[in-house]
N, C-alpha and C positions, 0 to 999 in steps of 0.2 A: 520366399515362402516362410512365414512363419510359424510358431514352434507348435501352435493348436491342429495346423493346418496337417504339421506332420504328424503329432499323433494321430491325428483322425484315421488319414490316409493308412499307417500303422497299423492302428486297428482293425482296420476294415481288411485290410488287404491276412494280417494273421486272422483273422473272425472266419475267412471264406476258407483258408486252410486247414482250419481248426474243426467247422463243420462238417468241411469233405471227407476227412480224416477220420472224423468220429461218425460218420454216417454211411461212408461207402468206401474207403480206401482200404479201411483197417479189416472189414469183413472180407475185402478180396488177398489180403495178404494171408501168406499163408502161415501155417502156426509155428513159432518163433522166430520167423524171417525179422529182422531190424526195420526198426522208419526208417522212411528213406530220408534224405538231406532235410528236404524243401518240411517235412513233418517236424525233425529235432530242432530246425534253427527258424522257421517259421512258425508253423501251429503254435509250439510250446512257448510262444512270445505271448500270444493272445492271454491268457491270464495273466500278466503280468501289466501289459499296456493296457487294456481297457479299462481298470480300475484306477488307472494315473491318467488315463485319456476324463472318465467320466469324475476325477475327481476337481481335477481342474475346469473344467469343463461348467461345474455347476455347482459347486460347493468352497473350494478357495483356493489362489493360486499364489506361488509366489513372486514378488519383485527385487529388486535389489536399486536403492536410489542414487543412484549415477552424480549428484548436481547437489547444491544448496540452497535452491531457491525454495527450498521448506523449511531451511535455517529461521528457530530455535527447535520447532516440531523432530524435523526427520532431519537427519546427517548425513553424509555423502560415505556409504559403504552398508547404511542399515541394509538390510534384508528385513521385508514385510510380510503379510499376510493379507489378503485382498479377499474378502467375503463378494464371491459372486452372484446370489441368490437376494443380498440384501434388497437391490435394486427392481428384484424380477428375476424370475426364467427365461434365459435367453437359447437358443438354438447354439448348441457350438458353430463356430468359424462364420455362419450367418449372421451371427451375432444377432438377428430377430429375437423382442420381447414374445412369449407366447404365454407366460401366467404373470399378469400384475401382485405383486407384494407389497412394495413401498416403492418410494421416491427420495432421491435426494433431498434431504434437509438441509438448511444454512448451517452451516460448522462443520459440516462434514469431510472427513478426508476422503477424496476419491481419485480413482483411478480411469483413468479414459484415455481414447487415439484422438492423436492429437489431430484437429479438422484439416490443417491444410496436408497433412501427408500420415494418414491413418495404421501405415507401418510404424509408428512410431508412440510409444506410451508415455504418456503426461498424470502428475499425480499434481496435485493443486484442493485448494481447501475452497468448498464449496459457498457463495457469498452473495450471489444475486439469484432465486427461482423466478421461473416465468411471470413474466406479467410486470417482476421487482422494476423499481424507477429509482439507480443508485446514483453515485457522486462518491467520487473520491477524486478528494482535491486539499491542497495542500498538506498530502499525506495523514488526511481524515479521513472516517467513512462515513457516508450518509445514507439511510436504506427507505425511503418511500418516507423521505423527507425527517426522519428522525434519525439525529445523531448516534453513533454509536459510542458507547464509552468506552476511555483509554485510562489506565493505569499505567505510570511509569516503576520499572521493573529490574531499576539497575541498568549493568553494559553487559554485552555479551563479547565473546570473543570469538570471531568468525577461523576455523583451526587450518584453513589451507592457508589463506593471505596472514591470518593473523590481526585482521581491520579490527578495530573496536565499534558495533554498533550498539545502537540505544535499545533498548528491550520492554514493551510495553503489554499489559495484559489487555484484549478487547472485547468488548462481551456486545454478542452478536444478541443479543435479550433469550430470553428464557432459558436462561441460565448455560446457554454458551458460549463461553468464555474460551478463547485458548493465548498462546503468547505469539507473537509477531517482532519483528527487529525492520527498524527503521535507521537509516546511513546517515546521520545529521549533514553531513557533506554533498549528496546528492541530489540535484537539482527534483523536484516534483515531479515534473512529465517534461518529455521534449516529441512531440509530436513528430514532426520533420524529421527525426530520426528512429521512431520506434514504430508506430502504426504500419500493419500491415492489413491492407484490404481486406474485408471479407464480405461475406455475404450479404451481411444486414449492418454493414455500414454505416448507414442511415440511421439506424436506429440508438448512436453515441453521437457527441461531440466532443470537440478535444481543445485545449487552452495549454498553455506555460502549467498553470496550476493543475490540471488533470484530467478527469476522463467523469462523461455525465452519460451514462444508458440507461434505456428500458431493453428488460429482457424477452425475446421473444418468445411466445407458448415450445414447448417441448424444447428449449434449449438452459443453458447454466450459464452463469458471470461467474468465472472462477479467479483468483488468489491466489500467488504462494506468501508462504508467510515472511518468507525474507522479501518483503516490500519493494526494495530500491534494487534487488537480485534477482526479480523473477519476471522471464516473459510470462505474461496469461492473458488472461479477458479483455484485460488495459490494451494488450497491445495486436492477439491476434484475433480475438472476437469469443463468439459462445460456444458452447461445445453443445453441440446436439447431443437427444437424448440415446441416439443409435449407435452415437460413440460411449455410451461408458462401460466401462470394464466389471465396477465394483467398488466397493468402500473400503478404502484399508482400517483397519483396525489394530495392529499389533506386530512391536518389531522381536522377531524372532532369533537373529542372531545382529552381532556386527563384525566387517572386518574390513581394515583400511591400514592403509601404510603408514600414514603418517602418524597413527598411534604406538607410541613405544611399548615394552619391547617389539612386540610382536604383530602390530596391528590387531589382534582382536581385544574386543571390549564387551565384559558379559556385564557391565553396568548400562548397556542399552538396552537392555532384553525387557521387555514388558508394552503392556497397551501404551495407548496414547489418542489425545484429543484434536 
């Protein structure tokens, strides 16, 4: 069960205590007698949860990035901020769009359930929209036949292993630009080892050098930025539109062990592209 699932439930369940309470229970109690149990340790939740029920719900929730495969973008212990509204109004726990707002754009970081086991939350940088006809092959990208540009950006230092990867700026055009890391050591694509089935299939091909799709209407070709570190689009297919979460926008705290003293690091703290 997950954790929307439970505030809802939360909710609803102190909401019915909290009405009974204030509409019929508290009129039949008589004057000074105590709430009973189920009013102090129930009712009295209800203000408290349904304004963390309805803020996550539809306004911004938090993540914490488990992985590195957003290595140079996100770190492995950021804590972010995920704008739920950007994409639409969604039904909690139904996750149903029910007011159009906007749409994923190319560059964008976002958050969604990952298709083949929707328990599970995927952040990846936004790279192919419907319709898109990409190519990334020999750790290039191509988007509807024009190249994207790369900038090289210096090395980076990958801080669990320690690897040294290549660091390169790439601009998605109209002025989206962010950085990416590329493993100089890592073979391109190995199909026979990474492709996992999906639905539309058909709709990539796959070589030594990499991966050529069109993206199908309502779904995304996503990206992490650590290139040669990330499962995504390359390998498990598109993420429909009924899986996404929201856009992250902004890391709000950090904390990781392997940063000395202490693991926290308040030089993370700030937006990002």
């Amino acid at each position: 069960m997950d954790f929307a699932l439970i505030l809802f439930v939360l909710s609803v369940i102190s909401g019915v205590l909290w009405f009974y309470d204030v509409f019929k229970a508290r009129k039949l109690r008589a004057k000074g007698e105590p709430d009973p149990w189920w009013v102090e340790y129930g009712a009295s939740f209800f203000p408290v949860i349904l304004p963390i029920f309805m803020l996550r719900s539809f306004w911004i929730e938090p993540f914490r990035i488990p992985s590195g495969s957003m290595y140079p973008t996100l770190y492995v212990g950021d804590f972010i901020l995920v704008n739920k509204y950007a994409y639409g109004i969604r039904l909690p726990v139904l996750n149903k769009k029910v007011v159009e707002i906007g749409n994923p754009q190319r560059g964008d970081v976002m958050v969604f359930r990952y298709p083949h086991d929707t328990r599970q939350d995927y952040i990846k940088r936004v790279i192919g929209l419907p319709g898109d006809k990409l190519e990334y092959a020999n750790k290039r990208l191509t988007i509807n036949g024009e190249a994207m540009a790369v900038r090289p950006d210096g090395d980076f230092l990958i801080p669990q292993t320690f690897d040294v990867f290549q660091k390169l700026e790439e601009d998605l055009g109209g002025g989206r630009k962010h950085m990416m890391l590329n493993n100089r050591d890592a073979q391109p694509f190995v199909p026979e080892q990474m492709v996992v089935p999906h639905v539309y299939s058909d709709n990539c091909s796959y070589s030594g050098s990499g991966v050529t799709c069109t993206v199908p209407e309502g779904h995304y070709f996503v990206m992490g930025d650590n290139r040669d570190q990330s499962a995504d689009s390359r390998v498990w297919g598109f993420v429909p539109d009924e899986n996404i979460v929201g856009r992250a926008f902004f890391v709000w705290f950090h904390a990781d062990r392997i940063l000395p003293p202490s693991g926290v690091s308040f030089g993370r703290i700030g937006s990002f592209h």
